[in-house]
N, C-alpha and C positions, 0 to 999 in steps of 0.2 A: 853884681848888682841885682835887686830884686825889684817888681813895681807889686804897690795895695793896691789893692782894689775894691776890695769886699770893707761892709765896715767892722766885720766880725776881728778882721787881719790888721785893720787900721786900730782897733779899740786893742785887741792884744800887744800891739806894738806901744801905746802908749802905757800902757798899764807899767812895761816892763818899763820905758824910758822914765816913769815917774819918780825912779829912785837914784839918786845920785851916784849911791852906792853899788847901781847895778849899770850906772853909766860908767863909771871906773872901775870894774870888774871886767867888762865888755873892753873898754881899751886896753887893760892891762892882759889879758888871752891875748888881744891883736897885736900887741907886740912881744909879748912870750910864748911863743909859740909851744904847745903839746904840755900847759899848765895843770898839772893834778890839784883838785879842791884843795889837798893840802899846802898847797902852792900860793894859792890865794888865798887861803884864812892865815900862813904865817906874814904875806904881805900887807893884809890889811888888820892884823892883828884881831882877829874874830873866829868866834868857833866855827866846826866844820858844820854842826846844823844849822848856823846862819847862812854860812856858803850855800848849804843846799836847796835850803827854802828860795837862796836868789838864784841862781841857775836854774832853779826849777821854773820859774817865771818868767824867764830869760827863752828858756829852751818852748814853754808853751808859745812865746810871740814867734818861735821858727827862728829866732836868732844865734840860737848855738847848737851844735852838735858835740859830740862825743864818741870816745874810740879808744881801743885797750891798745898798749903800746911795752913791748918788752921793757922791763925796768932792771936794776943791781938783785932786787930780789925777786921774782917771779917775775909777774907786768902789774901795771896802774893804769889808771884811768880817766884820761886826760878829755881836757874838753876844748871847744874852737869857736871861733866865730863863722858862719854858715856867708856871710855877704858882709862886704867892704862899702857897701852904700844902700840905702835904698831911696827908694820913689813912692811918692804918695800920690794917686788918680784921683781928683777929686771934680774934673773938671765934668766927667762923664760917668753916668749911670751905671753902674754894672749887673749883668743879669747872667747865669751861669750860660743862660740858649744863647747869648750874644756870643761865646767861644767856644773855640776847641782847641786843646793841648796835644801836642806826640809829639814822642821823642826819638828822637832816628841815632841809633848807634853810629860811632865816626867809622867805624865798617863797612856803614853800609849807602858808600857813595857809588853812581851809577857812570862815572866818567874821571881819568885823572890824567893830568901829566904831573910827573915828578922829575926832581934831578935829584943827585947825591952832593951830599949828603939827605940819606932817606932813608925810611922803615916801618914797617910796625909790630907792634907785640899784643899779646893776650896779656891778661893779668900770669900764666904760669910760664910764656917765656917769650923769644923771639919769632916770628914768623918769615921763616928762610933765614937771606941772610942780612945782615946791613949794608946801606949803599948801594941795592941790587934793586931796580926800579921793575923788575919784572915781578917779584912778588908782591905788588903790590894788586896782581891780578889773581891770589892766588884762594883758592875756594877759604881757605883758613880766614881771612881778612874779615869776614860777618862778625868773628869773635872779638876785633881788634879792640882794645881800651886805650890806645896811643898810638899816634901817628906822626911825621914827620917832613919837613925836604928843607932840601937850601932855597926851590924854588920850584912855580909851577902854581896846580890848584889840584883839588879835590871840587866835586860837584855832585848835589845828591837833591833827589824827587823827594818832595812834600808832597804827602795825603791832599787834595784835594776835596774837603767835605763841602764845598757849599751847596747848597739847595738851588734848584732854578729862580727863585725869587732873593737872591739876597747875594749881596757882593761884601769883599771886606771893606775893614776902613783901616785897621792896623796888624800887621804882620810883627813879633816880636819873635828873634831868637837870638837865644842864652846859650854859649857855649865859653869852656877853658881855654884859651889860648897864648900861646907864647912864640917868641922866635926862635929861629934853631939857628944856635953858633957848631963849629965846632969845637964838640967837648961841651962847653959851657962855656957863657959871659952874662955878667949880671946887668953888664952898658952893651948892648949889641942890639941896635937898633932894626925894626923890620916893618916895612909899610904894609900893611894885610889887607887886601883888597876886596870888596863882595860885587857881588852880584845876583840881582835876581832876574828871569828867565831873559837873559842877555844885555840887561841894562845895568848899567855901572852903578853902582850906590854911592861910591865913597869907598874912605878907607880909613883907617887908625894906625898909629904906630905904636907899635910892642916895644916896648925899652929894653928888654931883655932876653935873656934866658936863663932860666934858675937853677940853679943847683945846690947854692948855698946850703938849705937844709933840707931830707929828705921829706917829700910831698906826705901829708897826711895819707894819702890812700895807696901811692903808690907800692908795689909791692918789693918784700925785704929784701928780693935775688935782685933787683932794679941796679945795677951800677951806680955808684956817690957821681959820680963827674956827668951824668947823662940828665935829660930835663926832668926835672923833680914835679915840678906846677907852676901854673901858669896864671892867668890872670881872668875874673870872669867876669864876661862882659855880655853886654845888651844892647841888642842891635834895633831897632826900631820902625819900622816904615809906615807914618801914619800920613793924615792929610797936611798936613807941615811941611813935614819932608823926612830926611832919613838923617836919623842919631845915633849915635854910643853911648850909652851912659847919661841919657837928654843931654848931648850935646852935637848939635848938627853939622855932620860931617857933607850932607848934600841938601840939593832945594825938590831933590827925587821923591816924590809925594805918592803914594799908593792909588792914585787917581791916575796916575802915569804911564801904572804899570799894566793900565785894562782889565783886571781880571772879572772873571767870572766862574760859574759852577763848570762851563768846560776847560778851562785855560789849565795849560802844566802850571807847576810849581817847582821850578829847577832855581835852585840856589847854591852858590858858587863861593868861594873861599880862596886866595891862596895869593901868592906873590909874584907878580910879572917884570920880568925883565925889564920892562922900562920904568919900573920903581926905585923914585932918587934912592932908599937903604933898602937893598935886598940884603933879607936879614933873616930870607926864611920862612921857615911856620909850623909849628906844633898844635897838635889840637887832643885834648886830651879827654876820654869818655871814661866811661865805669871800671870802678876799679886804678885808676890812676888820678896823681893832681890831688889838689886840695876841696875838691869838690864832688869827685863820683858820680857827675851825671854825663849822660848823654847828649847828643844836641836837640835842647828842648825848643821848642817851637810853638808859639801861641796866634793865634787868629781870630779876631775878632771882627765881628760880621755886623748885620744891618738889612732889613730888607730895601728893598729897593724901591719902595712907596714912602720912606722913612726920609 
């Protein structure tokens, strides 16, 4: 899930939605997955420069990506859909000084417990071995693009930029996530729990784990039967209270949570034992998944005369 904000991202988004034809081109990637233009100009019965001109449109509103994928004869060049949902802000101003964005590689968390089933890998292999919760301390881990356990958390520091005069009002972060069966299950339910600097948010349940088909980014040596991609979601903490996907999982408002220009920013992930489906948790960064990012992290501020 993505939120607009700007109206430049709002006017892109409808330009692209205006066309029927690129409304069902848009559905029909999301359910065919890794579709070549050719793919879709013999479904919709249209040339390939009609295809292009709409993808092009398409991909200007940030709605689709693309990505070479081995084919029968050489590779092709398939295209995707970038977000399963999006969110339109319309209720509040937007000004670029009201935020700041970083993205914190899944490497690079500063606290963990794990159980095994557990791991992680670089995009070129494994780091140690699997199921071995010691290398999850191991200098290699900065690099990690996947990660895993049957149970526990991972925990990592957000940049603290705010000024002396100004607090937030909404903390957003964007990450891929799944649950870890083992092997795989596409029904294996997993309660994923957050936190931030020790208050409980809420949680969501992962339905799965994927393996069905291999993740768009994931890389070729990746084992078929291990988690492919996950699912991306957005997590929210404004003055409301705390959502997935605007839907409120707590009544934990960012007004709750005190901060200011000194306060940590420690934010927490992961599946506790006294969660009705321990079911796990995968989280998956650059170079793996269907999405290739990190965990992004947005903040949006306010001065405090405001």
């Amino acid at each position: 899930m993505i939120e607009l904000f700007t109206s430049d991202e709002m006017l892109n988004f409808c330009k692209a939605m205006s066309s029927k034809l690129r409304i069902d081109i848009l559905k029909y990637i999301s359910k065919n997955e890794a579709s070549s233009l050719n793919d879709i100009a013999q479904y919709f019965g249209i040339s390939n420069a009609a295809v292009t001109q709409n993808i092009k449109i398409l991909a200007e509103a940030n709605l689709v990506d693309f990505k070479t994928i081995p084919a029968k004869r050489g590779v092709k060049k398939v295209c995707f859909p970038k977000y399963d949902k999006i969110l339109f802000s319309v209720s509040k101003d937007f000004d670029e000084n009201s935020m700041y964005q970083v993205d914190v590689p899944i490497g690079h968390y500063t606290k963990y417990e794990v159980y095994p089933t557990c791991g992680l890998a670089t995009v070129s292999s494994l780091i140690g071995k699997e199921d071995d919760p010691r290398y999850f301390d191991s200098p290699s881990r900065i690099d990690a693009g996947i990660l895993w356990m049957r149970k526990g958390f991972v925990e990592y520091r957000i940049p603290n930029y705010l000024k002396e005069n100004q607090v937030p009002v909404e903390i957003q972060v964007s990450l891929e996530i799944s649950s870890e069966a083992p092997g795989s299950a596409e029904k294996w339910p997993s309660d994923i729990y957050f936190q931030f600097n020790g208050v409980n948010l809420g949680y969501w349940t992962s339905p799965g784990d994927y393996a069905k088909t291999h993740g768009l980014y994931t890389p070729s040596w990746w084992e078929y039967n291990w988690n492919q991609y996950g699912l991306l979601k957005l997590l929210s903490i404004n003055e409301q209270g705390t959502f997935i996907d605007a839907k409120m999982i707590s009544q934990v408002t960012i007004n709750d949570l005190n901060l200011d220009y000194k306060s940590n920013f420690i934010f927490r992930i992961g599946v506790p034992d006294s969660a009705e489906n321990v079911g796990g948790l995968t989280i998956f960064g650059k170079g793996f998944g269907n999405y290739s990012q990190n965990i992004r992290v947005r903040v949006f501020l306010k001065d405090k005369s405001e």
